[in-house]
N, CA, C and O atoms as CSV, one atom per row, in Angstrom:
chain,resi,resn,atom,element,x,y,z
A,1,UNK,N,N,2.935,-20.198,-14.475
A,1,UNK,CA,C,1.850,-21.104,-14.792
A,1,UNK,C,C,1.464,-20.955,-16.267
A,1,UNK,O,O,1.417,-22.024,-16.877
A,2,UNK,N,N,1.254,-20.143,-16.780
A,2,UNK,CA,C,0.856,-19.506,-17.976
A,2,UNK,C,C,2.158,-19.946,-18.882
A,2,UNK,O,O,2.129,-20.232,-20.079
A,3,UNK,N,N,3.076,-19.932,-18.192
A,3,UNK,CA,C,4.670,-20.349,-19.579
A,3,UNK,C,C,4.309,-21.694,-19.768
A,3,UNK,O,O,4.333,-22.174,-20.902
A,4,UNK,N,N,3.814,-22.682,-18.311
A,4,UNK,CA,C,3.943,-24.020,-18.207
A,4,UNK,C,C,3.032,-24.529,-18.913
A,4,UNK,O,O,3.247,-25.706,-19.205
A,5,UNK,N,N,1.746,-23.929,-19.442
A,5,UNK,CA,C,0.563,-24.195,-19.575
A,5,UNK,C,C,1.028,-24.330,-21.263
A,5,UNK,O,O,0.938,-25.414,-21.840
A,6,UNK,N,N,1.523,-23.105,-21.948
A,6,UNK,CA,C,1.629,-22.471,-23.363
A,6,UNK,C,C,2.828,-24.212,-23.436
A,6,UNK,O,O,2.497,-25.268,-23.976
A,7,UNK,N,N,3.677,-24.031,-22.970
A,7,UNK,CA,C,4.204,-25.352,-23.534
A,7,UNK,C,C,3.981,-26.842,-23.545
A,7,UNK,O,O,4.237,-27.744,-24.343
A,8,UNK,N,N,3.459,-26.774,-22.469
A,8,UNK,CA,C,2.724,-28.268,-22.288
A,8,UNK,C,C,1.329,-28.440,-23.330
A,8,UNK,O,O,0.627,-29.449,-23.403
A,9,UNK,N,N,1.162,-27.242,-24.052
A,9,UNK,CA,C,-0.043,-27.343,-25.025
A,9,UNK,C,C,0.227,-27.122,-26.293
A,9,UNK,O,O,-0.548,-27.114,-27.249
A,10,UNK,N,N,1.701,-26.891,-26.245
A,10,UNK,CA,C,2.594,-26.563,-27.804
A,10,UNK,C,C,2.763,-28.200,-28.334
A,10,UNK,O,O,2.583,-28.647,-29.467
A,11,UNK,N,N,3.287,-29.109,-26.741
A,11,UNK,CA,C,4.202,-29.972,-27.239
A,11,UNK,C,C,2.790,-31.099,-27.382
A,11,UNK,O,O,2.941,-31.882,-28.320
A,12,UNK,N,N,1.757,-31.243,-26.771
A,12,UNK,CA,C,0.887,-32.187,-27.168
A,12,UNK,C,C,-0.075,-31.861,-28.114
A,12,UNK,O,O,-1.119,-32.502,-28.237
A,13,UNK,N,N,0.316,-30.589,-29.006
A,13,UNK,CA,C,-0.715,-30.392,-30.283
A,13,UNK,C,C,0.711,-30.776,-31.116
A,13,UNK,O,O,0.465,-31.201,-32.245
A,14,UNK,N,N,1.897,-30.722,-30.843
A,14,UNK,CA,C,3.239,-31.304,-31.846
A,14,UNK,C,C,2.977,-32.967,-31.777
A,14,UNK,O,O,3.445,-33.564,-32.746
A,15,UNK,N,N,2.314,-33.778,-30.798
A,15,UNK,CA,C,1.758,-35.111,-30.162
A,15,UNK,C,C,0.894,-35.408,-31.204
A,15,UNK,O,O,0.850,-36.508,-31.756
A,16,UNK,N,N,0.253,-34.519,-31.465
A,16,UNK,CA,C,-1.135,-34.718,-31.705
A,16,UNK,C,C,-1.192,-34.993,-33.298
A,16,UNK,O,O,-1.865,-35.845,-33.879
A,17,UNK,N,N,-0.067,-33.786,-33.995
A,17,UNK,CA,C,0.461,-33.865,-34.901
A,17,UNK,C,C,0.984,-35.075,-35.843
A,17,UNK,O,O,0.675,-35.420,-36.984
A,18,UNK,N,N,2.041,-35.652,-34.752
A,18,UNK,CA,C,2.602,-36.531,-35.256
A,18,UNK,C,C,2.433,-37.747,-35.200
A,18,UNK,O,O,3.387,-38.503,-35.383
A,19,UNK,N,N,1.304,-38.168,-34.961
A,19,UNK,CA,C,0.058,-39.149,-34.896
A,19,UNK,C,C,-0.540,-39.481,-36.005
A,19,UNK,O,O,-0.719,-40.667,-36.279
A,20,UNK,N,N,-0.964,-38.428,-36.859
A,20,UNK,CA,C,-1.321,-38.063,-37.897
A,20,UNK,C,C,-0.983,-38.119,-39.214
A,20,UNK,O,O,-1.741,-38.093,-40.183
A,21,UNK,N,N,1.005,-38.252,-39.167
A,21,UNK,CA,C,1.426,-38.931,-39.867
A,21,UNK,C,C,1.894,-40.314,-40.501
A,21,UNK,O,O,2.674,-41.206,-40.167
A,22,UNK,N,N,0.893,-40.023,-41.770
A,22,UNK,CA,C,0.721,-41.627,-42.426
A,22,UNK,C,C,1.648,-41.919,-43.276
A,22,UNK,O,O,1.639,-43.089,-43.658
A,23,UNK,N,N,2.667,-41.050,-43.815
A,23,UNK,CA,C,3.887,-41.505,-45.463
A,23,UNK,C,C,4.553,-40.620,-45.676
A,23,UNK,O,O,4.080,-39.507,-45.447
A,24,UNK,N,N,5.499,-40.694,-46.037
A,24,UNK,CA,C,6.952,-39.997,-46.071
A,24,UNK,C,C,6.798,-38.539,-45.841
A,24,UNK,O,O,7.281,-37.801,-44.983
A,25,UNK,N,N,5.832,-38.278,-47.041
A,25,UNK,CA,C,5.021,-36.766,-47.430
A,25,UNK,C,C,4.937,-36.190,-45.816
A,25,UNK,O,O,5.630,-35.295,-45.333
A,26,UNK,N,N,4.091,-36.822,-45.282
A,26,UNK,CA,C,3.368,-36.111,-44.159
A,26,UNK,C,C,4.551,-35.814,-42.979
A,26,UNK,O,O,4.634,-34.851,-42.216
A,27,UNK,N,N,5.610,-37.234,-43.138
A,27,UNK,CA,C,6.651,-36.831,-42.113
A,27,UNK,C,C,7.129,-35.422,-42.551
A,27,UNK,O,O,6.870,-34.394,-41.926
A,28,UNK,N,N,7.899,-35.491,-43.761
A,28,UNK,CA,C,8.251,-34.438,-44.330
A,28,UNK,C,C,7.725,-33.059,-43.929
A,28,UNK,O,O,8.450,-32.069,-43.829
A,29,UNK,N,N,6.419,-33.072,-43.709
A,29,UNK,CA,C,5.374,-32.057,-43.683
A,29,UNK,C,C,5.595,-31.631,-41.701
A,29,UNK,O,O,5.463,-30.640,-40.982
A,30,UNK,N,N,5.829,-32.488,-41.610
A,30,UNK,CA,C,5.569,-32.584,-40.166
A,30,UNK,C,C,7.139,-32.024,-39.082
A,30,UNK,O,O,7.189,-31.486,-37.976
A,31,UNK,N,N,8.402,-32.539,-40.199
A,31,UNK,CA,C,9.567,-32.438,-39.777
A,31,UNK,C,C,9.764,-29.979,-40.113
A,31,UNK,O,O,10.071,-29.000,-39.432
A,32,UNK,N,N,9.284,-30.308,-41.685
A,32,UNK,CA,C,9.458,-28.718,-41.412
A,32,UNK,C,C,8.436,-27.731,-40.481
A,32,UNK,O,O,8.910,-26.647,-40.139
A,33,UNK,N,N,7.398,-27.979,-40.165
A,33,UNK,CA,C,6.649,-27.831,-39.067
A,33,UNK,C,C,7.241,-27.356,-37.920
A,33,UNK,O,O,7.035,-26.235,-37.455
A,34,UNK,N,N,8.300,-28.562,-37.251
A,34,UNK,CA,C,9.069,-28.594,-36.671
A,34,UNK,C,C,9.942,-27.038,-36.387
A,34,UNK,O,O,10.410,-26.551,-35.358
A,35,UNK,N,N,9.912,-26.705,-37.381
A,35,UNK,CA,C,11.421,-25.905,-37.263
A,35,UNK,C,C,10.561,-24.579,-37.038
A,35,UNK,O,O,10.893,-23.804,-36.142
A,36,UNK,N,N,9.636,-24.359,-37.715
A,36,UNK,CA,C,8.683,-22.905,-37.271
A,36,UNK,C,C,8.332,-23.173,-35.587
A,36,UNK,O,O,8.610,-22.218,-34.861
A,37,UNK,N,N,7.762,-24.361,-34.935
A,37,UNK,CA,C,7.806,-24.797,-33.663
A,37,UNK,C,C,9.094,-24.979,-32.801
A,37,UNK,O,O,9.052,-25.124,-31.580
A,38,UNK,N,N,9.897,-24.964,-33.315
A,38,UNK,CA,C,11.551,-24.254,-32.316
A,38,UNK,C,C,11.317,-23.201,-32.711
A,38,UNK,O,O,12.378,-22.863,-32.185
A,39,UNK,N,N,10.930,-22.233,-33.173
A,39,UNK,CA,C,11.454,-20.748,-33.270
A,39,UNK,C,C,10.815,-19.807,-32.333
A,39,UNK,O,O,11.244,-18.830,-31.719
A,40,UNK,N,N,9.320,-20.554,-32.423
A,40,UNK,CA,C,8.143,-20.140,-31.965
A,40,UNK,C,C,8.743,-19.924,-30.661
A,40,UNK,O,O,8.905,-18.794,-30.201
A,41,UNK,N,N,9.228,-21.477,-29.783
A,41,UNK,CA,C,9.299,-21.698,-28.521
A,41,UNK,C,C,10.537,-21.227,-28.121
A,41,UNK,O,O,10.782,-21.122,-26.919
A,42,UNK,N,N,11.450,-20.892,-29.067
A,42,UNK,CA,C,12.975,-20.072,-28.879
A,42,UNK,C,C,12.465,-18.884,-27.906
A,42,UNK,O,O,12.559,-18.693,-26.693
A,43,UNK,N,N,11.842,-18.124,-29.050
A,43,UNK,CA,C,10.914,-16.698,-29.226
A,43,UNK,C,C,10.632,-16.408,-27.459
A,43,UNK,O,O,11.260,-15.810,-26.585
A,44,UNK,N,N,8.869,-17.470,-27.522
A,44,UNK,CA,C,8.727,-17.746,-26.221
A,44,UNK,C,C,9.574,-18.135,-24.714
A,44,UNK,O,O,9.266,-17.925,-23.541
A,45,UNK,N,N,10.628,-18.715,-25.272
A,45,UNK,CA,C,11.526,-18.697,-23.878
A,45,UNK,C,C,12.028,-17.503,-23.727
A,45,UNK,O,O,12.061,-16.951,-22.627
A,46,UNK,N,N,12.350,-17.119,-24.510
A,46,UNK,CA,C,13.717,-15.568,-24.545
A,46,UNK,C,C,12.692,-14.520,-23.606
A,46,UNK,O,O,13.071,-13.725,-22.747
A,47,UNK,N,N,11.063,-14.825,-24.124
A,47,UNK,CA,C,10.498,-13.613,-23.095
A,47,UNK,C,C,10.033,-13.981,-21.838
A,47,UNK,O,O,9.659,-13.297,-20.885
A,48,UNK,N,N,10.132,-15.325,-22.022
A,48,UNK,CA,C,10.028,-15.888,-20.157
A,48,UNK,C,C,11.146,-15.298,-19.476
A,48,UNK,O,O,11.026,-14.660,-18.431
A,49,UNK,N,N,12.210,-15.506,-20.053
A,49,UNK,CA,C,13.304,-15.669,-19.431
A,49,UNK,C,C,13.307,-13.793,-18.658
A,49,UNK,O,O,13.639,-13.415,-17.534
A,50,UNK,N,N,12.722,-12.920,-20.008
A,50,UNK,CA,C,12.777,-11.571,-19.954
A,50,UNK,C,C,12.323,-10.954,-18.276
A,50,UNK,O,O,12.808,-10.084,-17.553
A,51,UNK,N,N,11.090,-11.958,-18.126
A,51,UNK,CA,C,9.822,-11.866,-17.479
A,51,UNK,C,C,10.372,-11.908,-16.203
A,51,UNK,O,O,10.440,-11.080,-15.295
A,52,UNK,N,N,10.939,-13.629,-16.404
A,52,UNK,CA,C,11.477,-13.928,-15.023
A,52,UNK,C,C,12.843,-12.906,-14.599
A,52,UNK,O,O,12.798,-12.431,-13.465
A,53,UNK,N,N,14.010,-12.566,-15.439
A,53,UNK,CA,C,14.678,-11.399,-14.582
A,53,UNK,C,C,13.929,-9.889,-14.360
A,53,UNK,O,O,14.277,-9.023,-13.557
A,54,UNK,N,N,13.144,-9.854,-15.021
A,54,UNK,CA,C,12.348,-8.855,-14.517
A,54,UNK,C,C,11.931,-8.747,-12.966
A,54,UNK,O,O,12.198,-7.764,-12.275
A,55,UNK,N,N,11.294,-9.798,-12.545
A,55,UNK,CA,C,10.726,-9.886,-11.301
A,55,UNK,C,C,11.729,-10.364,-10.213
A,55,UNK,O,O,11.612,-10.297,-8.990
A,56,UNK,N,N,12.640,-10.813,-10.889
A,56,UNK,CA,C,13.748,-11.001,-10.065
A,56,UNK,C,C,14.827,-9.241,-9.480
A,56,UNK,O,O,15.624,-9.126,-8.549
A,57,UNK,N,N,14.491,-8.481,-10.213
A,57,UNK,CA,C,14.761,-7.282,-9.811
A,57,UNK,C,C,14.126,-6.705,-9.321
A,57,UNK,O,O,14.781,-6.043,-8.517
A,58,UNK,N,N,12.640,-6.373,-9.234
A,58,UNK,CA,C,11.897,-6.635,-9.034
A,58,UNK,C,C,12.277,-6.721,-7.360
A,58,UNK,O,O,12.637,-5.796,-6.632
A,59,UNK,N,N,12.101,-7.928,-7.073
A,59,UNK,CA,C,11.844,-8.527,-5.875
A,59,UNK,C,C,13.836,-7.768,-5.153
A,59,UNK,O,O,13.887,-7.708,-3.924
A,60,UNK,N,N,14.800,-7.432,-5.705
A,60,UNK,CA,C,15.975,-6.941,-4.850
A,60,UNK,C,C,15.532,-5.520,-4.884
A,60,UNK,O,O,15.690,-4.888,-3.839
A,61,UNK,N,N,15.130,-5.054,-5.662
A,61,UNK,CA,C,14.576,-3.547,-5.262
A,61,UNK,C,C,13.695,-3.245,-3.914
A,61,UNK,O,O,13.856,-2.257,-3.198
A,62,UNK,N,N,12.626,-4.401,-3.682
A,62,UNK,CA,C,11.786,-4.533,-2.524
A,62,UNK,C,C,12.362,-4.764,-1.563
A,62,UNK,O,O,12.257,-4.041,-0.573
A,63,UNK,N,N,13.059,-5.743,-1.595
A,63,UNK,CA,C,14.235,-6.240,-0.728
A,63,UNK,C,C,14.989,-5.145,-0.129
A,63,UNK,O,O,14.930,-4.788,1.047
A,64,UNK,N,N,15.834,-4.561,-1.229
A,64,UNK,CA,C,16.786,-3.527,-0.370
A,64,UNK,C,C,15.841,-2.038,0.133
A,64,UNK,O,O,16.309,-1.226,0.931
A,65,UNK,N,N,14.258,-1.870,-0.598
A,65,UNK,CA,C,13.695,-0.923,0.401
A,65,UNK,C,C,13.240,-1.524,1.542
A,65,UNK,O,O,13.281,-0.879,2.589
A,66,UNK,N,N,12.793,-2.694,1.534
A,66,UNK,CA,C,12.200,-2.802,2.906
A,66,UNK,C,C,13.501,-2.773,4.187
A,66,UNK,O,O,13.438,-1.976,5.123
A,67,UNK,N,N,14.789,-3.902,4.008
A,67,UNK,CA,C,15.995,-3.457,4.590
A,67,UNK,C,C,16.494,-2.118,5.117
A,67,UNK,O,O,17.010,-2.093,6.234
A,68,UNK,N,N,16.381,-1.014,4.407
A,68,UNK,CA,C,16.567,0.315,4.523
A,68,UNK,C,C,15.527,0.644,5.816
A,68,UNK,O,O,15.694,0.616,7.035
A,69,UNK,N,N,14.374,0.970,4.954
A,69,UNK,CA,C,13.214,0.730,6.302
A,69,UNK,C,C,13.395,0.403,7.573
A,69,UNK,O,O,12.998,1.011,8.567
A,70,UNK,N,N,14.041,-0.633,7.506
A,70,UNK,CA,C,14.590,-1.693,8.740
A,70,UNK,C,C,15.124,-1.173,9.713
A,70,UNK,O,O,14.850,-0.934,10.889
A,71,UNK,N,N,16.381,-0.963,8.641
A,71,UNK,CA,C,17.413,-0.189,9.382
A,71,UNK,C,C,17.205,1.475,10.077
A,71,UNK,O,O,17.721,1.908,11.108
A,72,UNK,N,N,16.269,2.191,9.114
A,72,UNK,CA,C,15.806,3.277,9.783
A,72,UNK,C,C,14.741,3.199,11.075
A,72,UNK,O,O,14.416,3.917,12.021
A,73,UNK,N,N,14.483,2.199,10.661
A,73,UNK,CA,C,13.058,1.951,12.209
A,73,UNK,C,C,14.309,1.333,13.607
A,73,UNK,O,O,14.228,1.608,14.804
A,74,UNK,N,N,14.981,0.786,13.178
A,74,UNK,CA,C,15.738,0.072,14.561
A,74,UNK,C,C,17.187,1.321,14.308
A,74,UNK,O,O,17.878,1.248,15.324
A,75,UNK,N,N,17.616,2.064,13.600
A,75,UNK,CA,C,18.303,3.437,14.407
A,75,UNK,C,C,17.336,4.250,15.054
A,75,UNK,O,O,17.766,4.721,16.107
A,76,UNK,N,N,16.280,4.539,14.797
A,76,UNK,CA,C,15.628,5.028,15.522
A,76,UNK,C,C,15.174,4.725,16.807
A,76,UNK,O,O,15.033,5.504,17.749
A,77,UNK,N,N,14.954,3.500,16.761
A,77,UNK,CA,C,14.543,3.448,18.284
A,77,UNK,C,C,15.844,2.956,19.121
A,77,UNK,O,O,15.787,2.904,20.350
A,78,UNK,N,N,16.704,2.691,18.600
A,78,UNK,CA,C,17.892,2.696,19.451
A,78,UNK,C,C,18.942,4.145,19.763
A,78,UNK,O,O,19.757,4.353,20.661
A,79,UNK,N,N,18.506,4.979,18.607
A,79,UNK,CA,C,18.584,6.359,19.836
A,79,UNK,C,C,17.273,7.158,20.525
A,79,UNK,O,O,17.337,8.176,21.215
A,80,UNK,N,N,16.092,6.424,20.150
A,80,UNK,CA,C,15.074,6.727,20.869
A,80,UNK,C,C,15.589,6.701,22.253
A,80,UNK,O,O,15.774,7.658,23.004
A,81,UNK,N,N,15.872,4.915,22.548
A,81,UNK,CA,C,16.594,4.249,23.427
A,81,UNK,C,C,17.569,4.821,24.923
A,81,UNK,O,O,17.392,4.926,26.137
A,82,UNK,N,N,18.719,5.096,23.847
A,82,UNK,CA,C,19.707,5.997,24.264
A,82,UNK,C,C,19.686,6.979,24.942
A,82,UNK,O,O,20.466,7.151,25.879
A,83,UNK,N,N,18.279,8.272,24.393
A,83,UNK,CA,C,18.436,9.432,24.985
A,83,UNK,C,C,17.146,8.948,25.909
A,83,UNK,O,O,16.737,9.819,26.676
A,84,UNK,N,N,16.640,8.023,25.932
A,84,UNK,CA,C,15.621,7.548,27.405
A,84,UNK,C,C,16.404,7.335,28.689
A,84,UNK,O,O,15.730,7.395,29.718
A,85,UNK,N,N,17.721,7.093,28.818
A,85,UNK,CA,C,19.000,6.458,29.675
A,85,UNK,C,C,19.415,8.078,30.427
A,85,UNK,O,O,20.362,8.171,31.208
């Protein structure tokens, strides 16, 4: 939400910007602008991206403990099981 938010408020102050331009000058002004605003949002993706495999490991680490878990709760009660017979 917070990535979606930062860009959807990058690209309508770049909106907002280029509204603003009245003559060559200002395009000019507006085009190198531009290029600090890809770097910015380069920047910013590279640590989304960081973020999101983060939690994506994250979430297989949980995964394979709770599985384990699993598997120790149902061997257990299936030689619980066993020596009840």
């Amino acid at each position: 939400m917070e990535a979606t938010k930062a860009y959807t408020d990058t690209g309508l102050a770049q909106l907002r910007t280029l509204m603003t331009v009245k003559d060559a000058e200002g395009l000019k002004s507006y085009m190198e602008g531009q290029q600090k605003v890809a770097k910015d949002l380069a920047e910013r993706m590279k640590g989304d991206a960081e973020k999101v495999v983060a939690l994506q490991q994250d979430f297989v680490q949980q995964s394979q403990k709770m599985t384990e878990e699993n598997v120790k709760q149902a061997q257990a009660t299936a030689t619980k099981a066993t020596a009840q017979k």
